[in-house]
BAKE-944179 format. One record per residue: x, y, z of N, C-alpha, C in turn; residue number from 1. Coordinates in nm, 4 decimals. Example, Ala and Ser with C-alpha at 12.3 -4.5 7.8 and 13.67 -1.06 7.14 Angstrom:
+----------+----------+----------+----------+----------+----------+----------+----------+----------+-----+
!      n_x !      n_y !      n_z !     ca_x !     ca_y !     ca_z !      c_x !      c_y !      c_z !   n !
+----------+----------+----------+----------+----------+----------+----------+----------+----------+-----+
!   1.3190 !  -0.5690 !   0.7800 !   1.2300 !  -0.4500 !   0.7800 !   1.3200 !  -0.3300 !   0.7800 !   1 !
!   1.2850 !  -0.2250 !   0.7080 !   1.3670 !  -0.1060 !   0.7140 !   1.2900 !   0.0030 !   0.7870 !   2 !
+----------+----------+----------+----------+----------+----------+----------+----------+----------+-----+
END
This chain:
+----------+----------+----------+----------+----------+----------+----------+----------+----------+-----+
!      n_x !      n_y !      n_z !     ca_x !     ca_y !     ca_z !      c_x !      c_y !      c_z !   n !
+----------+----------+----------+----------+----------+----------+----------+----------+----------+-----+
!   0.0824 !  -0.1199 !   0.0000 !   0.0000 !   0.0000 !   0.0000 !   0.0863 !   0.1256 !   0.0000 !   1 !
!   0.1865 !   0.1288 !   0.0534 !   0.2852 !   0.2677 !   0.0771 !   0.3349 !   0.2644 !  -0.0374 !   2 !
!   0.3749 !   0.1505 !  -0.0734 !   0.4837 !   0.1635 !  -0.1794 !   0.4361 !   0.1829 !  -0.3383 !   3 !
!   0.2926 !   0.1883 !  -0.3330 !   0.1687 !   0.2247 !  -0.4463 !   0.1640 !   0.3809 !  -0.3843 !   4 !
!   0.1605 !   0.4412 !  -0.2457 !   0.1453 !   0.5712 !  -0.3166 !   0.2662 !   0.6587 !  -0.2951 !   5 !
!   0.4043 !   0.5876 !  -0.2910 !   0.4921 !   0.6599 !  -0.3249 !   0.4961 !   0.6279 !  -0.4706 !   6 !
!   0.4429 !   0.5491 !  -0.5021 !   0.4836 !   0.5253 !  -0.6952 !   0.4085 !   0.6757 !  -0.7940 !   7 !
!   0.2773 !   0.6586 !  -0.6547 !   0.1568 !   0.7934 !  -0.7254 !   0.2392 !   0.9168 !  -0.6750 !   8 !
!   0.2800 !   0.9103 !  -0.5903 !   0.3136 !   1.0872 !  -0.5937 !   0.4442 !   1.1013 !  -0.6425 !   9 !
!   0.5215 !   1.0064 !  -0.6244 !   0.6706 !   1.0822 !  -0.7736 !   0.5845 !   1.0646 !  -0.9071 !  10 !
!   0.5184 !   0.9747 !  -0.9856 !   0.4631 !   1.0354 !  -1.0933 !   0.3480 !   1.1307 !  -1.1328 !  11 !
!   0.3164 !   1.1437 !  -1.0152 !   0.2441 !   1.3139 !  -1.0083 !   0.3226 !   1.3934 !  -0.9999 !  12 !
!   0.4348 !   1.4609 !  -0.9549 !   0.5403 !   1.4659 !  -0.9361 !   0.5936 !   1.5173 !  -1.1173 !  13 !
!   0.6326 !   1.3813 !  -1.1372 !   0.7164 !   1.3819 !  -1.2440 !   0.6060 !   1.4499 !  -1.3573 !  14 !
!   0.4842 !   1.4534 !  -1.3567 !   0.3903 !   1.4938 !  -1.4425 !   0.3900 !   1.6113 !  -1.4354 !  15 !
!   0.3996 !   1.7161 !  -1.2985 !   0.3678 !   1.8428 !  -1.3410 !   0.5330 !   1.9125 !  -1.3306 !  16 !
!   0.6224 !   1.8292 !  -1.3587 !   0.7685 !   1.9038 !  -1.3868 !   0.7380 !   1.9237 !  -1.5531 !  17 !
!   0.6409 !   1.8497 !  -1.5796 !   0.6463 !   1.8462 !  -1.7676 !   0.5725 !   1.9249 !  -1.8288 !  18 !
!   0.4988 !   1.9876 !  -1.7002 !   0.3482 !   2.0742 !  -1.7507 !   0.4039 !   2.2411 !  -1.8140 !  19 !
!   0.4568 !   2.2601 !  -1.8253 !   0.4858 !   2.4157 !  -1.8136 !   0.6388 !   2.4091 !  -1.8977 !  20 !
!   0.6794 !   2.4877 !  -1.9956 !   0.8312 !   2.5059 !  -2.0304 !   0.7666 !   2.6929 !  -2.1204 !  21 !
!   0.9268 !   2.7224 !  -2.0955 !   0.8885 !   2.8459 !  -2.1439 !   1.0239 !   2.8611 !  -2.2818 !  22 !
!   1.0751 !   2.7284 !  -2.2944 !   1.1485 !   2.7099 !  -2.3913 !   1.1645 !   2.7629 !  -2.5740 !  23 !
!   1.2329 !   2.8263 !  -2.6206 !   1.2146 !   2.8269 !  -2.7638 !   1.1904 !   2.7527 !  -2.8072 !  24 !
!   1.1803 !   2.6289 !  -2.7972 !   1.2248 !   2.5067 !  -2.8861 !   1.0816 !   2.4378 !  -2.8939 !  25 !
!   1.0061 !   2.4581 !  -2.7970 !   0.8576 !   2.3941 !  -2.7484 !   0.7989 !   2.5077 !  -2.7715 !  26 !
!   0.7027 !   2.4386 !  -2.8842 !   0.5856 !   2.5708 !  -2.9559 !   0.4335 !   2.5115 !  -2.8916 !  27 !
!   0.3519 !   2.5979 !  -2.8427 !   0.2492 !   2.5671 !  -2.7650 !   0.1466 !   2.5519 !  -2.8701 !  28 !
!   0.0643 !   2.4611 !  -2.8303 !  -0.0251 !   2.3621 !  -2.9518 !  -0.1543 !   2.4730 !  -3.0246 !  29 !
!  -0.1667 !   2.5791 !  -2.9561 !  -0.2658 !   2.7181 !  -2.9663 !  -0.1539 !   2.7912 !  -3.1071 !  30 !
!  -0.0044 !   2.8131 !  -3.0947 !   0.0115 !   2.8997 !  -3.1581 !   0.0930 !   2.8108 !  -3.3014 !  31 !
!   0.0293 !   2.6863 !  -3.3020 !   0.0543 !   2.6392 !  -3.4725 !  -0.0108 !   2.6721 !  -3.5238 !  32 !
!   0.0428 !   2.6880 !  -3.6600 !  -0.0665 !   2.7409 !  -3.7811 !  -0.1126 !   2.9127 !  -3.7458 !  33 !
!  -0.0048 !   2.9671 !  -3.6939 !  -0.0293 !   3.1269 !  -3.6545 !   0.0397 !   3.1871 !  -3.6808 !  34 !
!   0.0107 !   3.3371 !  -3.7689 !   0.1094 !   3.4060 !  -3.8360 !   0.1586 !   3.4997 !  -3.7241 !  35 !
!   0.2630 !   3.4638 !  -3.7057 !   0.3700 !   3.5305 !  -3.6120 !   0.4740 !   3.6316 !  -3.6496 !  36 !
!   0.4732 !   3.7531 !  -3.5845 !   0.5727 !   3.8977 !  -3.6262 !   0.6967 !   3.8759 !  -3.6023 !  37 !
!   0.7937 !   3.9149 !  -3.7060 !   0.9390 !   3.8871 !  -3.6784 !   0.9999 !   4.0401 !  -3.7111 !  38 !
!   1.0973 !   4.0231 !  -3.5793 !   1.1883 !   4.1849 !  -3.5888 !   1.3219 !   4.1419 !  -3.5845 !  39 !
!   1.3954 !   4.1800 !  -3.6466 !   1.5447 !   4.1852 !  -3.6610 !   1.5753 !   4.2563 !  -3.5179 !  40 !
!   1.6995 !   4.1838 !  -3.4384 !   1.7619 !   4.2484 !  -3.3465 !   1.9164 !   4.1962 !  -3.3172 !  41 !
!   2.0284 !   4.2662 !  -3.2637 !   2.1108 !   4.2333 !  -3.1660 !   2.1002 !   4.2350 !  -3.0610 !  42 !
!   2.1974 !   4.0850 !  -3.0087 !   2.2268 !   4.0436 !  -2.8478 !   2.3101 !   4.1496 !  -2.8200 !  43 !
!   2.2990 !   4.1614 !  -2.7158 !   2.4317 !   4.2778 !  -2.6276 !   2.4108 !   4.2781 !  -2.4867 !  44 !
!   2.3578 !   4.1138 !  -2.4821 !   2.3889 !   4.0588 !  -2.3279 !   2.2907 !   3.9345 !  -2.3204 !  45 !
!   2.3777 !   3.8545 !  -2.2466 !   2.2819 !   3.6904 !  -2.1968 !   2.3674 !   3.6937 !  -2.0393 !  46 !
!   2.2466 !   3.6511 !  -1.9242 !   2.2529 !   3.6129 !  -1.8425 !   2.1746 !   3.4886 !  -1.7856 !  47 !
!   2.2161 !   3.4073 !  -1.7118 !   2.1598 !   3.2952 !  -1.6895 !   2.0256 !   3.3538 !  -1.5492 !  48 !
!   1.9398 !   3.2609 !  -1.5852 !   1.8341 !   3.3322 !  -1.4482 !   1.7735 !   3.2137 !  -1.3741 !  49 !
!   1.6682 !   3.1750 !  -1.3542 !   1.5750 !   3.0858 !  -1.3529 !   1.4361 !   3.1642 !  -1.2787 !  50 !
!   1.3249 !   3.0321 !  -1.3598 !   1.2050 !   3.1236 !  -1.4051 !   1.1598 !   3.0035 !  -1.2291 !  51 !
!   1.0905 !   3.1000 !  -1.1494 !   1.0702 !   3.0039 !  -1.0464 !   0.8945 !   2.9105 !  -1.0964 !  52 !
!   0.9775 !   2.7940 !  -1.0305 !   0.8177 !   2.7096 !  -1.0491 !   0.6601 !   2.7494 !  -1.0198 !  53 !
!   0.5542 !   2.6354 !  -1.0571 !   0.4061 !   2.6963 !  -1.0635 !   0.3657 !   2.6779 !  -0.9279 !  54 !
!   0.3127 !   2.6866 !  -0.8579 !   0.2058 !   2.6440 !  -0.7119 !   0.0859 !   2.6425 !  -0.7432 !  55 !
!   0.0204 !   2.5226 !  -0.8181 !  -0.1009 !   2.5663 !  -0.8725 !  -0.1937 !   2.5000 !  -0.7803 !  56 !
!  -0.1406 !   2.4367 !  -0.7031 !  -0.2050 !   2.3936 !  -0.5606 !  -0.1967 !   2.1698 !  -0.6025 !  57 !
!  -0.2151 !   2.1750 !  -0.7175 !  -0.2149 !   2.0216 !  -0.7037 !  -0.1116 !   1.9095 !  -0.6503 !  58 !
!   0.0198 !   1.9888 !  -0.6781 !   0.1507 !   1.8702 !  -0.5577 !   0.1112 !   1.9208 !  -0.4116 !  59 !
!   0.0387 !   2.0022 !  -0.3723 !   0.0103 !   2.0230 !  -0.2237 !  -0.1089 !   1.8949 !  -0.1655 !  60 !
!  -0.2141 !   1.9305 !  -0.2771 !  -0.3351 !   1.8596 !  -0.2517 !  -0.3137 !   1.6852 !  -0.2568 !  61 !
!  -0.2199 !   1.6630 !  -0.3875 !  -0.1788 !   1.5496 !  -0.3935 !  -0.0753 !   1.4715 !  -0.2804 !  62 !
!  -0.0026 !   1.5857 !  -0.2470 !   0.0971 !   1.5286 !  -0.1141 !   0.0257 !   1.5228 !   0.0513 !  63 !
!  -0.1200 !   1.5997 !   0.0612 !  -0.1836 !   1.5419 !   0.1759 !  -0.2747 !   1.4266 !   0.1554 !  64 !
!  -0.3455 !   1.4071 !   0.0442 !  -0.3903 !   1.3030 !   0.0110 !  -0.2981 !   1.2116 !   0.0618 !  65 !
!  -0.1710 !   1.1444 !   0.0174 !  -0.0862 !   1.0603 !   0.0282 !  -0.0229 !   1.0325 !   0.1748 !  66 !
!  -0.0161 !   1.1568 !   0.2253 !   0.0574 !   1.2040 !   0.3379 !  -0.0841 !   1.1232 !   0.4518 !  67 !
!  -0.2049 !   1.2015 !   0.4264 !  -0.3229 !   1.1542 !   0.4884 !  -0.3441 !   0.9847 !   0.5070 !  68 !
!  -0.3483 !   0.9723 !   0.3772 !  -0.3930 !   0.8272 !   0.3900 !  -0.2557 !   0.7370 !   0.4904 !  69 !
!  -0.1191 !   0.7460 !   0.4100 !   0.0012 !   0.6462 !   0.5076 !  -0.0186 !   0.7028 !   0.6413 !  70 !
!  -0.0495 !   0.7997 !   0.7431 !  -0.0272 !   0.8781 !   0.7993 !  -0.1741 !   0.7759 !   0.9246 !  71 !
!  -0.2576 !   0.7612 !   0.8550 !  -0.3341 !   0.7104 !   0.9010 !  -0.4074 !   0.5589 !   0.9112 !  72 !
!  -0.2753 !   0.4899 !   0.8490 !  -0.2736 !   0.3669 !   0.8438 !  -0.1476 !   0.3297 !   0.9638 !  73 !
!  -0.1502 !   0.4301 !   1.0339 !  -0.0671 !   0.4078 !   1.1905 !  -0.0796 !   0.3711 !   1.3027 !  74 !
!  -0.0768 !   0.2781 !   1.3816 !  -0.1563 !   0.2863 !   1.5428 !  -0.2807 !   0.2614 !   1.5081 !  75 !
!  -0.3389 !   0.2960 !   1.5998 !  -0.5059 !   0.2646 !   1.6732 !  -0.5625 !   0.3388 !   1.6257 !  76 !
!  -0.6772 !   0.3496 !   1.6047 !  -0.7743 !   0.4094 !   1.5661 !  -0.7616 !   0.5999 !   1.6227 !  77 !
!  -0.7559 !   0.6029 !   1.7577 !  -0.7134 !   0.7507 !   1.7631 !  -0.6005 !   0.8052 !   1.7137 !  78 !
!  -0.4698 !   0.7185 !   1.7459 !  -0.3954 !   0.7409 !   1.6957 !  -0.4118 !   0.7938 !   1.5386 !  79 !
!  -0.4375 !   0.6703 !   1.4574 !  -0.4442 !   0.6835 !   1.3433 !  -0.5182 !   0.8292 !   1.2630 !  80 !
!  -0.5828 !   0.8678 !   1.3577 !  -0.7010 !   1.0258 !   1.3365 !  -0.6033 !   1.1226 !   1.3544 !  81 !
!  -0.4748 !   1.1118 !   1.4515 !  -0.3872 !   1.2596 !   1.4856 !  -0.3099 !   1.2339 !   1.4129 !  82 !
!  -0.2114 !   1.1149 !   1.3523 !  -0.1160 !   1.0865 !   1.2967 !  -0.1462 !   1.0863 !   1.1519 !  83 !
!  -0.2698 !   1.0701 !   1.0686 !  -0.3254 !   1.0845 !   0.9654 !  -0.3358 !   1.2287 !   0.9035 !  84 !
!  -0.3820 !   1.3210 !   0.9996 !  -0.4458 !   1.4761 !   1.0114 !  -0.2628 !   1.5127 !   0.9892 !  85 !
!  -0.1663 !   1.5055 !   1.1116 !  -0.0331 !   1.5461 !   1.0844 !   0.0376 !   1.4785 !   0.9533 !  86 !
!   0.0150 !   1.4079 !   0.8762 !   0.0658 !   1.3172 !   0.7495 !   0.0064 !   1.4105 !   0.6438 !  87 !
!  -0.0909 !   1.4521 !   0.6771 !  -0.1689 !   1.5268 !   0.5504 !  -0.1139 !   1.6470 !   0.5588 !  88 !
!  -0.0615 !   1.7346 !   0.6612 !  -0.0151 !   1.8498 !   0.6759 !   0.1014 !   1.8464 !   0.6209 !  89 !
!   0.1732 !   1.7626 !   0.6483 !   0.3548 !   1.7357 !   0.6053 !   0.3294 !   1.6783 !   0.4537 !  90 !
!   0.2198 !   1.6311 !   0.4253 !   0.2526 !   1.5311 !   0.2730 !   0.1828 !   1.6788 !   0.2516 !  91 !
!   0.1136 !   1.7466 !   0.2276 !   0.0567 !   1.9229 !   0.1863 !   0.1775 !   1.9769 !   0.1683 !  92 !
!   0.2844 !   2.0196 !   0.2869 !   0.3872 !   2.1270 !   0.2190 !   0.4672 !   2.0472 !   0.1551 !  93 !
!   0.5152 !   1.8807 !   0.1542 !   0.6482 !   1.8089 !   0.0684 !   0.5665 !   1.8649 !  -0.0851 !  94 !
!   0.4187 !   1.8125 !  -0.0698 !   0.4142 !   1.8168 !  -0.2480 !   0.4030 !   1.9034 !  -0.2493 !  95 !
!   0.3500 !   2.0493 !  -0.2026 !   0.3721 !   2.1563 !  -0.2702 !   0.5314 !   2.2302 !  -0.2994 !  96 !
!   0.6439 !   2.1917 !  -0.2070 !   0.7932 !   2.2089 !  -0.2866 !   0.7918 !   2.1288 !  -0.3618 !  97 !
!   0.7695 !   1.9953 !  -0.3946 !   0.7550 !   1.9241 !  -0.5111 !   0.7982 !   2.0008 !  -0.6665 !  98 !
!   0.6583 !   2.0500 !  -0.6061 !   0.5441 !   2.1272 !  -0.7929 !   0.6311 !   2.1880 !  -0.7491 !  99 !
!   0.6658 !   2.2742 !  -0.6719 !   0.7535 !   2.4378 !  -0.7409 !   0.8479 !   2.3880 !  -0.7642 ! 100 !
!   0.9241 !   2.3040 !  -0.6905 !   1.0942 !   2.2730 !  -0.7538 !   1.1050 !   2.1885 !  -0.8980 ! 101 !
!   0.9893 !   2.1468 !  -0.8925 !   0.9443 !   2.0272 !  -1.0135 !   0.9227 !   2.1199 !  -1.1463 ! 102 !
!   0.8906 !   2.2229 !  -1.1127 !   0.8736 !   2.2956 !  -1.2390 !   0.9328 !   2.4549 !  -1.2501 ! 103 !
!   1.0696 !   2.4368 !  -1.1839 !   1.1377 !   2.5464 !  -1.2149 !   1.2486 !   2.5252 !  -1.2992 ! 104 !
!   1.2799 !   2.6487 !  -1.4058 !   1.3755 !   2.5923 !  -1.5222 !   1.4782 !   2.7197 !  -1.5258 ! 105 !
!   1.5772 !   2.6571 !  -1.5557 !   1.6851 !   2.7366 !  -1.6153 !   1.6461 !   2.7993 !  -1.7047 ! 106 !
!   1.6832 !   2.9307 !  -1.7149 !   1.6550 !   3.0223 !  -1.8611 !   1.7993 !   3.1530 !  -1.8717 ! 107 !
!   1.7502 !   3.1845 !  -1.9727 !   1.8411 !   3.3383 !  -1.9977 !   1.7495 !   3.4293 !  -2.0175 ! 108 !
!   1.7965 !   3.5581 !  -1.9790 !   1.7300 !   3.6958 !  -1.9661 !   1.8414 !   3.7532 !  -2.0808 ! 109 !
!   1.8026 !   3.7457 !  -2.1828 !   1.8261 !   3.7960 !  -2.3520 !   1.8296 !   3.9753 !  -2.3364 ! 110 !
!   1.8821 !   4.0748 !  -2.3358 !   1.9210 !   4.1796 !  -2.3423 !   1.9161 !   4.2222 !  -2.5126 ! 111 !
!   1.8651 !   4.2978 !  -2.5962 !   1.8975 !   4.2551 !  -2.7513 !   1.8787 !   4.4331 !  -2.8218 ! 112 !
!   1.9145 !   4.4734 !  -2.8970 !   1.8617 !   4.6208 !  -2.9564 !   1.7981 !   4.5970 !  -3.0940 ! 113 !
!   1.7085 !   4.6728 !  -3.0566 !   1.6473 !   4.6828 !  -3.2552 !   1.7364 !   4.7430 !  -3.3286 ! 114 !
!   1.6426 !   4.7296 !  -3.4409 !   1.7495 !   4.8190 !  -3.5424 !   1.7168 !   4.9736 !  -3.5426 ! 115 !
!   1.5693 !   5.0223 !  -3.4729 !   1.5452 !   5.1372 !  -3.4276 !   1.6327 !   5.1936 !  -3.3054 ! 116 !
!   1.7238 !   5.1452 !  -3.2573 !   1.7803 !   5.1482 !  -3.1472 !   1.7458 !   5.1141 !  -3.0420 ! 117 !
!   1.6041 !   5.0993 !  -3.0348 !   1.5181 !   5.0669 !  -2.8673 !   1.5699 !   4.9592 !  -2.8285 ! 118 !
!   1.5664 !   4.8878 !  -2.7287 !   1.6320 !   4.8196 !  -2.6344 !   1.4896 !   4.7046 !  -2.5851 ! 119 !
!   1.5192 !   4.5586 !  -2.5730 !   1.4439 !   4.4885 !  -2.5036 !   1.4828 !   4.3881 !  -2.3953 ! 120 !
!   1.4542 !   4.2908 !  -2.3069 !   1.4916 !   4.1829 !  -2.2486 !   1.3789 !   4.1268 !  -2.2838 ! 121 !
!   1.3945 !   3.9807 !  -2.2856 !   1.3538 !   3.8754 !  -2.3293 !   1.3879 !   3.7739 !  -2.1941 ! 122 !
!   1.3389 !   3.6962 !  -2.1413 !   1.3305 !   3.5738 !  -2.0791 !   1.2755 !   3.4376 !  -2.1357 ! 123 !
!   1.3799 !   3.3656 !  -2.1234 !   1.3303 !   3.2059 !  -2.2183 !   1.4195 !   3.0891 !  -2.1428 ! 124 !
!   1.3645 !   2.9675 !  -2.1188 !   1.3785 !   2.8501 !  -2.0935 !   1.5550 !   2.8308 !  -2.2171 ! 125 !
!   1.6821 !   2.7389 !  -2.1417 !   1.7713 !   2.7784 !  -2.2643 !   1.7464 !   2.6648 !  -2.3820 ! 126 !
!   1.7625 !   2.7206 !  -2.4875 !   1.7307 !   2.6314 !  -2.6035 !   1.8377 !   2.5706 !  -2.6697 ! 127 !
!   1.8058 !   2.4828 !  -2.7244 !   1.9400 !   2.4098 !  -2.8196 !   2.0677 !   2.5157 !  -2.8968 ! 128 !
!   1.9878 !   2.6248 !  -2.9138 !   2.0687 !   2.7390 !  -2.9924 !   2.1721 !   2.7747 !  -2.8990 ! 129 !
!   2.2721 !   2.8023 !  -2.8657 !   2.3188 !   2.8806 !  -2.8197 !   2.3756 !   3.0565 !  -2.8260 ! 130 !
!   2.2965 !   3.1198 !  -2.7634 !   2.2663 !   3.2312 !  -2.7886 !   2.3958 !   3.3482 !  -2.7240 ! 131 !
!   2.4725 !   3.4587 !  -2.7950 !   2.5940 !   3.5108 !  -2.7558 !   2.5520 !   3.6309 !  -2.7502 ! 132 !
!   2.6198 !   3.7469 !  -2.6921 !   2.6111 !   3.9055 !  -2.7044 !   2.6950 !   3.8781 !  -2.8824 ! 133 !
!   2.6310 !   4.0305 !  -2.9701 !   2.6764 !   4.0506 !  -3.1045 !   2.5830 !   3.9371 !  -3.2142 ! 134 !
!   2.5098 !   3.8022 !  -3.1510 !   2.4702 !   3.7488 !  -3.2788 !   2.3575 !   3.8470 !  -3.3542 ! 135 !
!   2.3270 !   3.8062 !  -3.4292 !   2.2057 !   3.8423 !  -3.5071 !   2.1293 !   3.7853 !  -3.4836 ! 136 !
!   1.9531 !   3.7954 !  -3.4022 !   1.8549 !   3.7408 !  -3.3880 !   1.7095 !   3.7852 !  -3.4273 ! 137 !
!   1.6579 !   3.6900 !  -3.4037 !   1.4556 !   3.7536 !  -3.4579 !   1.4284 !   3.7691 !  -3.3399 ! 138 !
!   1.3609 !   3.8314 !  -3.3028 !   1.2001 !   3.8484 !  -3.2487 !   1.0908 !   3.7861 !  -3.2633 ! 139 !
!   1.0171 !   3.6288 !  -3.2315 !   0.8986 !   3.5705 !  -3.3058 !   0.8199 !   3.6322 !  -3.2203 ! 140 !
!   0.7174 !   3.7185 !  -3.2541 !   0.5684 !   3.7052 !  -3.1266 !   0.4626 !   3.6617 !  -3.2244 ! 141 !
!   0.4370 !   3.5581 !  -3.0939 !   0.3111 !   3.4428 !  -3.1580 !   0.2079 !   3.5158 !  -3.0191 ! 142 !
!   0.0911 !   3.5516 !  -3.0488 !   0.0214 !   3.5164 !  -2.9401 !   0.0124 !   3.6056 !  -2.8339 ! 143 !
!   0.1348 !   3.7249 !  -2.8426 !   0.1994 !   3.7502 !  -2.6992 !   0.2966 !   3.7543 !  -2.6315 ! 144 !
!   0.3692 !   3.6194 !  -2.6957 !   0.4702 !   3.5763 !  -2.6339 !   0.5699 !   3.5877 !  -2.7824 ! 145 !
!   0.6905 !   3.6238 !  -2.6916 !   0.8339 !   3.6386 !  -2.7799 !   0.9342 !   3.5501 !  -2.7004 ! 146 !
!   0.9789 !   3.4955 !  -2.8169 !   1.0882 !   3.4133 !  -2.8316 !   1.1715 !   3.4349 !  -2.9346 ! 147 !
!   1.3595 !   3.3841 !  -2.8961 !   1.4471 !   3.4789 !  -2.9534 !   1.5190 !   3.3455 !  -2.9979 ! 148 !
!   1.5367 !   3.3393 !  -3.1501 !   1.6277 !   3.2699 !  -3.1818 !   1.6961 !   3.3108 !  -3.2866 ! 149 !
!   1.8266 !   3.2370 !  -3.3498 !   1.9235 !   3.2879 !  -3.4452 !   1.8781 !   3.3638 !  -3.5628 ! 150 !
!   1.9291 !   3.4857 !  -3.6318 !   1.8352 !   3.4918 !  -3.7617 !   1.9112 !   3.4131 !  -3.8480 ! 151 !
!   1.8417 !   3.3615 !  -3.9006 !   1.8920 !   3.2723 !  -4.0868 !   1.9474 !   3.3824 !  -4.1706 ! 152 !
!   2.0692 !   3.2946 !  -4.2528 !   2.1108 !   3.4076 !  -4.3651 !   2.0383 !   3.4632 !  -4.4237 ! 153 !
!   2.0880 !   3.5988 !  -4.5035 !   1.9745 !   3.6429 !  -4.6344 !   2.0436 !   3.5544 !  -4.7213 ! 154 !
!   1.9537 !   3.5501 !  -4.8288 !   1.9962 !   3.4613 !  -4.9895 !   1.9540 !   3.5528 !  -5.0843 ! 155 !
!   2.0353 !   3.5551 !  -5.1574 !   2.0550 !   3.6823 !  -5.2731 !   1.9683 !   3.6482 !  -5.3794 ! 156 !
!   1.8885 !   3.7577 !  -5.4431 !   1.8030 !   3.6920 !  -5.5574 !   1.8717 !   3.6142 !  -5.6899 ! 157 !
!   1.8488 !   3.5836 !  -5.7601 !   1.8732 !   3.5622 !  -5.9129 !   1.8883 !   3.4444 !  -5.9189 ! 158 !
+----------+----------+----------+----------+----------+----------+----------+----------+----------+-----+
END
């Protein structure tokens, strides 16, 4: 019985580390098939950050559930009522660091200039690209959201 709901709460667990990325590389299923604005810019700074995780309440709810039930498969019947009630409190805050640590990611805070001169930061999950101060990059906004990756050569007509 324990060892069924430690199996359930690391893959609850492992489920909502997967829920959320704010990655270039992962295009959200809303913004396929969407004509998205592109601006020419330079990098002229990358710093590493991290984007802190969600608390959307379900590794909390899920870790007293779990916490509740082993908690109260303890002792005697009274027992089992105080030691159950305290299992649900402690399995409440483990899964809620869970979800937040479970779904916090490394990113860079992108620094970049237009070609108007204006100035932006950008925050993104890091992507396969590796991104430098001086490259040449786009601007995609899909939706809202901007994401910064390499620009592609021009190709000359004729």
């Amino acid at each position: 019985m324990r060892s069924t709901l430690i199996a359930i709460s690391l893959a609850s667990a492992a489920a909502l580390a997967a829920c959320s990325t704010t990655s270039p590389d992962v295009i959200q299923r809303g913004d396929a098939q969407r004509l998205s604005s592109v601006v020419d810019a330079t990098v002229l700074s990358v710093r590493p950050v991290v984007v802190e995780g969600t608390q959307s309440g379900v590794g909390g709810a899920t870790g007293a559930v779990v916490g509740g039930v082993a908690g109260s498969s303890v002792g005697g019947s009274r027992e089992a009522v105080a030691v159950g009630v305290i299992g649900a409190v402690v399995g409440g805050v483990i899964g809620n660091a869970v979800e937040r640590f479970g779904t916090r990611e490394d990113a860079l805070e992108i620094l970049v200039q237009l070609g108007n001169g204006e100035r932006r930061s950008i925050v993104q999950a890091k992507g396969q690209e590796a991104i430098a101060p001086g490259d040449a990059v786009i601007l995609v906004t899909t939706g809202g959201k901007v994401r910064v990756t390499k620009a592609p050569g021009v190709r000359s007509g004729g």
